[in-house]
PLY file of the C-alpha trace (Angstrom):
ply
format ascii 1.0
element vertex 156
property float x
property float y
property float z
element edge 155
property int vertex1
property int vertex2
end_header
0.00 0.00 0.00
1.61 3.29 -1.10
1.60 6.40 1.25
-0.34 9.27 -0.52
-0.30 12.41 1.32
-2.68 14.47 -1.29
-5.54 11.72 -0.24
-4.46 12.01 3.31
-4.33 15.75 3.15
-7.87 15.54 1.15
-9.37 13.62 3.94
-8.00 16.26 7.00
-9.68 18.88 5.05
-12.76 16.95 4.82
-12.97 16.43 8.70
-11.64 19.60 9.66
-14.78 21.53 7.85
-17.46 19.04 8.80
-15.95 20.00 12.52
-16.26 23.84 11.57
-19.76 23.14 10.67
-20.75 21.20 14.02
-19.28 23.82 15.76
-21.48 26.70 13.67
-24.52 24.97 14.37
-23.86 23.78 17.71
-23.01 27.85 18.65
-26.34 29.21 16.79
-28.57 26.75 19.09
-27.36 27.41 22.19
-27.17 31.03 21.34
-31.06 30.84 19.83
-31.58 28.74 23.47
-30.21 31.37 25.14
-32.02 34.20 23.74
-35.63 32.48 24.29
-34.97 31.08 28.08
-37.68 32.50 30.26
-36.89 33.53 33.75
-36.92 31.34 36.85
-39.68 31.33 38.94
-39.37 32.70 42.28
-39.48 30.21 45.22
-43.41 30.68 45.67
-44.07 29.87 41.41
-45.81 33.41 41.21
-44.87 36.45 39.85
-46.39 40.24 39.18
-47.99 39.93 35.58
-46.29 41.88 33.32
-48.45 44.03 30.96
-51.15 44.48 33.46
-53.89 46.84 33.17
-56.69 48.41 34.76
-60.33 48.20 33.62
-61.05 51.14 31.95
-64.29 52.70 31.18
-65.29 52.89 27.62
-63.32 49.42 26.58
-65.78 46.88 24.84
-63.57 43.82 25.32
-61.07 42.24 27.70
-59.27 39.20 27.80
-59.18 37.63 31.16
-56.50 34.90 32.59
-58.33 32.04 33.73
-55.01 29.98 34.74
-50.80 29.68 33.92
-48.42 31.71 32.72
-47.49 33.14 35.98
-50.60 35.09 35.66
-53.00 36.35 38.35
-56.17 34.41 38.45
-58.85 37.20 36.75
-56.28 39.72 35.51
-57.99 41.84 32.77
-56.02 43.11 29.73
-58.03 45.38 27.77
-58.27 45.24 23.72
-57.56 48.89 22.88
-55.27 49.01 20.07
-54.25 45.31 19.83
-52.48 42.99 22.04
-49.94 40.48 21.67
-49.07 37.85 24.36
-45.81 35.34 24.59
-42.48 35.00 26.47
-40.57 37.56 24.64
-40.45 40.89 26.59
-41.30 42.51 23.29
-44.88 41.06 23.80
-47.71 43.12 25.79
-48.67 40.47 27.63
-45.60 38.17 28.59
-46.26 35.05 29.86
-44.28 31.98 31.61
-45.13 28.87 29.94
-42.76 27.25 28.15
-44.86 25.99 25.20
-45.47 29.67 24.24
-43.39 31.21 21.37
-41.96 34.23 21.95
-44.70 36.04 20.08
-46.99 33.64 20.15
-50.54 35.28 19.09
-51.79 38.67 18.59
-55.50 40.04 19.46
-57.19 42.79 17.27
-60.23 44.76 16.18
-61.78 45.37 13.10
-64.30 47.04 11.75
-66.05 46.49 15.52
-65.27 42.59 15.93
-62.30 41.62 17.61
-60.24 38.72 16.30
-57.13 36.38 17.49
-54.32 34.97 15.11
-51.54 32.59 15.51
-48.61 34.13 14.49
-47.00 30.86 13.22
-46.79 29.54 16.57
-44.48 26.45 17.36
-46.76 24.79 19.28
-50.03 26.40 18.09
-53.44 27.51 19.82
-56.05 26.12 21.14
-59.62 28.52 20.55
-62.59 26.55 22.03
-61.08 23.05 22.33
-60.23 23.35 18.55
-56.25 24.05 17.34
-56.53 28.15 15.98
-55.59 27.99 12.13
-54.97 31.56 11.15
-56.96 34.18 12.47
-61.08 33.91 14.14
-63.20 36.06 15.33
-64.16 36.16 18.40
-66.92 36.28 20.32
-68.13 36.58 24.48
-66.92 33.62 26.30
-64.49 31.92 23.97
-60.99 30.07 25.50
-58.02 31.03 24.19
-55.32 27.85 25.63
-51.41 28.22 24.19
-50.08 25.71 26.25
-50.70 25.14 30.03
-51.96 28.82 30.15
-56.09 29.70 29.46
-57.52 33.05 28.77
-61.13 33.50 28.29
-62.21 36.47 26.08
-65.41 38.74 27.53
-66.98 41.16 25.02
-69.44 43.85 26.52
0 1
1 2
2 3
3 4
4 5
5 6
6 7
7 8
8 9
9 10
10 11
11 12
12 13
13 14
14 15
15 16
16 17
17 18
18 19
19 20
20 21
21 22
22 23
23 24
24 25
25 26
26 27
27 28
28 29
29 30
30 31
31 32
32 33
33 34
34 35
35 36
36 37
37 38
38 39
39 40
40 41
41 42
42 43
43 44
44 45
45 46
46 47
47 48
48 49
49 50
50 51
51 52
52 53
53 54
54 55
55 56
56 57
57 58
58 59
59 60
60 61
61 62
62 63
63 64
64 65
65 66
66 67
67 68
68 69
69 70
70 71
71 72
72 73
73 74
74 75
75 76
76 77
77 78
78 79
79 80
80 81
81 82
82 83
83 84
84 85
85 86
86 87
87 88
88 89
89 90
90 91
91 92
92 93
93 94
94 95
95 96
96 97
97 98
98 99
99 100
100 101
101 102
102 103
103 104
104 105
105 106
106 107
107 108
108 109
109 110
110 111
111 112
112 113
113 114
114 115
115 116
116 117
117 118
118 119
119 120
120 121
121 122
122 123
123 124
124 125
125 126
126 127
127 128
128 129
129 130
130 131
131 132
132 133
133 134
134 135
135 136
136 137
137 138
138 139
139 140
140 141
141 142
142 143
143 144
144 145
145 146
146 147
147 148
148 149
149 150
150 151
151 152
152 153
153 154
154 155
């Protein structure tokens, strides 16, 4: 068997970029891992809701947390000028579930009817028992489930 160092040298080069290339996509997941990690919980599992608000008067529809998410039980988030709920902080309604994308749907009105959509979710939504494809309208009463966390949607 004669020694041929171009075939060797071929076949270094071949393993040294299929490393370079582990390494790449190794680095981009546990950057993308780090970038989408939500916060511990505290020791007692609760935290302050972030994106809160008050009932105002004059607002025609709300959507209420029923249960996750690190949510308060009955917190009301109010439909004026569109709402979007996830993990990211970028979202008006951040939530701590950890089958939520980072902006996972968005709520909005219409021409007077207020609607949900998906935005491409990961692990999709759940509106009445049935998985969300898109964007619905929505009406009093309806459950809105994106993972372990349940919102129900009141209309005046």
């Amino acid at each position: 068997m004669a020694y041929d160092p171009l075939s060797t040298a071929l076949k270094f080069g071949f393993l040294a970029i299929l490393f370079l290339f582990l390494l790449v996509i190794a680095r981009s997941a546990f950057r993308d891992l780090r970038r989408t990690a939500s916060p511990a919980p505290d020791a007692t599992g609760f935290h302050q809701a972030q994106g809160y608000a008050e009932v105002q008067h004059g607002v025609d529809a709300w959507l209420v947390a029923e249960r996750g998410g690190g949510l308060e039980r009955d917190a009301r988030f109010d439909l004026i000028g569109g709402l979007s709920i996830g993990r990211s902080k970028d979202a008006d309604v951040q939530i701590e579930d950890r089958y939520a994308s980072g902006i996972h749907i968005r709520l909005f009105s219409r021409e007077g009817h207020h609607f949900v959509e998906d935005m491409r979710s990961t692990n999709g939504t759940i509106l009445n028992g049935a998985e969300l494809d898109g964007e619905a309208e929505l009406v009093d009463g309806d459950t809105i489930q994106i993972g372990d966390t349940v919102f129900r949607f009141e209309a005046s």
